[in-house]
C-alpha positions as CSV (number, residue, x, y, z in Angstrom):
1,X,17.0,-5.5,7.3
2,X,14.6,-3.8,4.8
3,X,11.5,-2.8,6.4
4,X,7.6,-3.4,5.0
5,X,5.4,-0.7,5.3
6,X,1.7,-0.5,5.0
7,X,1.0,2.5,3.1
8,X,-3.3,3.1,3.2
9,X,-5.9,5.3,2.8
10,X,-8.3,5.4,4.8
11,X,-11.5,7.3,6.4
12,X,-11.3,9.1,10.0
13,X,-12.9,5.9,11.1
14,X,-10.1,3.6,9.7
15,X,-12.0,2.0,6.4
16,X,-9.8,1.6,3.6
17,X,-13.0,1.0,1.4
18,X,-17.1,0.5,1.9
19,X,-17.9,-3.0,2.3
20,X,-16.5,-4.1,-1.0
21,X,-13.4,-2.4,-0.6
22,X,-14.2,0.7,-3.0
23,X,-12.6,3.0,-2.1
24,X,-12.7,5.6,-4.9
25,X,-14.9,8.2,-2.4
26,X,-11.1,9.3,-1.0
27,X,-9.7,10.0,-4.9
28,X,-11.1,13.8,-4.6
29,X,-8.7,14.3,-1.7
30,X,-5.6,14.0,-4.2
31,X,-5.3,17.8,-4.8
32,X,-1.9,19.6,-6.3
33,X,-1.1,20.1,-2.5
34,X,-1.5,16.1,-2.2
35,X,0.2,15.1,-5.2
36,X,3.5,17.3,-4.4
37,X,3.7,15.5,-0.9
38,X,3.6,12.2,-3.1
39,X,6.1,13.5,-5.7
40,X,8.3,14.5,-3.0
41,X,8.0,11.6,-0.8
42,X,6.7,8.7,-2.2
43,X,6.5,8.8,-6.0
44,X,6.5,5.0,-6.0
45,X,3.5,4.6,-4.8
46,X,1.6,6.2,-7.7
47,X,0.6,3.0,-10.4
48,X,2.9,3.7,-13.7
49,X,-0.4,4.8,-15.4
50,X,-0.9,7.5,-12.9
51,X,2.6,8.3,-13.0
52,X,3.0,8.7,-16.8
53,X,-0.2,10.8,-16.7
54,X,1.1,12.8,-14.4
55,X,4.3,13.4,-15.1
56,X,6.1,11.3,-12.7
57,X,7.6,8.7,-15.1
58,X,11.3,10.0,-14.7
59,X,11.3,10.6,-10.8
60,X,13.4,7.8,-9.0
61,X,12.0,5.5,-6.3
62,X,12.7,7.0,-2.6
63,X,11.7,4.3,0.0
64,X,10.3,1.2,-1.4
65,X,11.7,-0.8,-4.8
66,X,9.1,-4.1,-3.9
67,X,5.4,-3.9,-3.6
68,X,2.8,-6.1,-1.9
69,X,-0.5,-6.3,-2.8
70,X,-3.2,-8.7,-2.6
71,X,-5.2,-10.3,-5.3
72,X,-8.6,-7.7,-5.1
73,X,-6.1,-5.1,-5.4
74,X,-4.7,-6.6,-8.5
75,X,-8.1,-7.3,-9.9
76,X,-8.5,-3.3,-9.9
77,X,-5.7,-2.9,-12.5
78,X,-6.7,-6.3,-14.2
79,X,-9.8,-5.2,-14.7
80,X,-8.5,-1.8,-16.6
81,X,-6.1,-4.4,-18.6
82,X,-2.9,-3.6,-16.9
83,X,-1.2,-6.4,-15.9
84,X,1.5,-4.8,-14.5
85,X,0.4,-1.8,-12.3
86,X,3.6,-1.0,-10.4
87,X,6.4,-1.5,-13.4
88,X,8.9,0.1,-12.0
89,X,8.9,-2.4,-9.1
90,X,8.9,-5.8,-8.3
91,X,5.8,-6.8,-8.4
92,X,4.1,-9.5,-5.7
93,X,0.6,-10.4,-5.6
94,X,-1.1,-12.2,-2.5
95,X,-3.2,-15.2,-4.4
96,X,-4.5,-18.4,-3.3
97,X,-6.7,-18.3,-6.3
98,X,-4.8,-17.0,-9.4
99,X,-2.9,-19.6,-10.9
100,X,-0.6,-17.8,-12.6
101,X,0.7,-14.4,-13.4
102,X,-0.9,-12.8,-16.6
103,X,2.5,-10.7,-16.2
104,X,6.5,-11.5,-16.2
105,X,6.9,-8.9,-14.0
106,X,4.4,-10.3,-11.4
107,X,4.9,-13.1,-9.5
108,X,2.2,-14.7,-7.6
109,X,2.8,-15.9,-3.7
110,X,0.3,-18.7,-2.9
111,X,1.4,-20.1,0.0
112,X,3.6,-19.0,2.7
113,X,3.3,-15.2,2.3
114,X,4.9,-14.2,6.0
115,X,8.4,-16.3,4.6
116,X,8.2,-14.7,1.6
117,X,8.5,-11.5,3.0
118,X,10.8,-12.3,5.8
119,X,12.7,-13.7,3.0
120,X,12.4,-10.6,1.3
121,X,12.9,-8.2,4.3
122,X,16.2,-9.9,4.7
123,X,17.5,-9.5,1.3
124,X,20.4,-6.3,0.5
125,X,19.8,-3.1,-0.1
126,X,18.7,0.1,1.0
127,X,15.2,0.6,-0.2
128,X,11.8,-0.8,1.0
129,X,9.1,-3.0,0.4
130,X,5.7,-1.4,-0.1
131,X,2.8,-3.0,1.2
132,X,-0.2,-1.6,-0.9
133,X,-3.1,-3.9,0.4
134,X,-5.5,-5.4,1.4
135,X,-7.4,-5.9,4.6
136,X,-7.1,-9.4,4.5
137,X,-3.0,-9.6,3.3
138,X,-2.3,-6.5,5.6
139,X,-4.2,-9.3,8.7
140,X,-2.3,-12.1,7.2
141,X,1.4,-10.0,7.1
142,X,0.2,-7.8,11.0
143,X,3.3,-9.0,12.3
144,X,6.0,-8.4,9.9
145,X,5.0,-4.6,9.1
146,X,8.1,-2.7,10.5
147,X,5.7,0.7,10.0
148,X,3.0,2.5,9.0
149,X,1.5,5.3,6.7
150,X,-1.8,6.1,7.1
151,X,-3.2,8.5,4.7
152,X,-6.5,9.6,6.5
153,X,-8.8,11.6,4.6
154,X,-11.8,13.8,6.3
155,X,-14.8,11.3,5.8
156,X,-16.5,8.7,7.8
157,X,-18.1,5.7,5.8
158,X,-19.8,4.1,9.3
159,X,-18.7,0.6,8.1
160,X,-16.5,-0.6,5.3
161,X,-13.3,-2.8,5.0
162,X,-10.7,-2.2,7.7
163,X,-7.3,-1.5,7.6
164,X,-6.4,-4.7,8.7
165,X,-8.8,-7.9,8.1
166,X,-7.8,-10.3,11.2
167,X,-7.9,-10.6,14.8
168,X,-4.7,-10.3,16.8
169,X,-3.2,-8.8,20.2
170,X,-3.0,-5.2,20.4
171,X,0.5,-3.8,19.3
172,X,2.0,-0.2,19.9
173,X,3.5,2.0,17.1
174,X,5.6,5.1,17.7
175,X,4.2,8.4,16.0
176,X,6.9,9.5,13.9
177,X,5.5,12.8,11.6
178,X,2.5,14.0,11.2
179,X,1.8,16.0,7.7
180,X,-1.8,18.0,7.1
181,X,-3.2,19.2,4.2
182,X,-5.1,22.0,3.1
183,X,-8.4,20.0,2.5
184,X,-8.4,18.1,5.4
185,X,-6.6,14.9,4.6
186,X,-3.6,14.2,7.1
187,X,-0.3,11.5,6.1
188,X,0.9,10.0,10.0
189,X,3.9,7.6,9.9
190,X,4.3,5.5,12.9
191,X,6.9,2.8,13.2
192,X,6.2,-0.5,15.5
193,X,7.6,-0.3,19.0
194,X,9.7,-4.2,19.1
C-alpha cells in the first residue's frame, strides 16, 4: 500500500495560513540550510517553477510521485498562470467548483475524494502520494493520511487556517524524526498509530 502524507507548514500554533490561508509570512524561513534538507529529502515538494529557479530540475523524486491539493491551493499557481504547478507529478486537484482542468496533466476529483485516494493508495509502486493541502481536503482525507510532516516555523499568528479544517475523534501518531534548523524552524515526521 502506498501511503498519503500531509506535508505542511505551519506556525508553533498549528496555522498553515492567517484566516485566508496566506501563508507567505513562513517563505523567509526557507534559508540554504532549509533548502538542502528539501533537496536532500523531499525535492518533490518544491513547485517545477521553484525547482527550475533553483536548480532542482534534474533531481529525481524520493518519496511521493502523486500530489494532492485542494482547489485554493491551485488557485495560488492559477493565479501566477501556471496550470500545472507540480509537473513532474501527477497532478490532483480537490474541486467541487472547477469544472474542468485548464491542464492535461491535472485532473480534477469532484466527488468522492477519500475513494479516489484509497484507490490511489492501493495502486503499485514504491513511491508516495503527496498531500499538499488544504485545511478543508486535509479534514475531508483525516482518515486516510498514513503520516505526517509538519514543517513548523518559529511564529505564532494567534488565529489563522488550521492544519486540518474538520471536526473528528482524536487520533494518535508515532514521532518518527525530529530535524531543527538553524533559524528556528523544525521538520517532525510522525506516522498514524492503526
Amino acid at each position: 500500500m502506498r501511503k498519503l502524507t500531509y506535508y505542511i507548514a505551519c506556525s508553533i500554533d498549528g496555522f498553515i495560513g492567517d484566516p485566508g490561508g496566506d501563508g507567505t509570512a513562513m517563505i523567509r524561513f526557507v534559508d540554504e540550510e532549509f533548502l538542502a534538507f528539501l533537496k536532500a529529502e523531499y525535492p518533490e515538494t518544491v513547485p517545477t517553477q521553484g525547482r527550475r529557479a533553483l536548480g532542482m530540475d534534474d533531481l529525481p523524486n524520493k518519496r511521493f510521485d502523486t500530489v494532492i491539493q485542494g482547489r485554493a491551493s491551485y488557485d495560488l499557481a492559477l493565479k501566477e498562470g501556471i496550470t500545472s504547478p507540480y509537473a513532474h507529478l501527477r497532478e490532483y486537484v480537490a474541486s467541487r467548483t472547477l469544472q474542468e482542468s485548464p491542464d492535461p496533466n491535472v485532473e480534477i476529483i469532484a466527488d468522492d475524494l477519500a475513494g479516489k485516494v484509497r484507490e490511489l493508495k492501493a495502486e503499485e509502486g514504491g513511491l508516495g502520494i503527496y498531500l499538499c493541502g488544504g485545511s478543508k481536503v486535509a479534514g475531508e482525507l483525516f482518515d486516510e493520511i498514513d503520516e505526517l510532516v509538519i514543517k513548523t516555523y518559529p511564529l505564532v499568528y494567534g488565529t489563522g487556517m488550521p492544519m486540518f479544517g474538520s471536526g473528528f475523534a482524536i487520533s494518535e501518531f508515532a514521532l518518527e524524526s525530529v530535524r531543527t534548523f538553524g533559524n528556528g524552524a523544525l521538520a517532525r515526521r510522525y506516522s498514524r498509530k492503526r
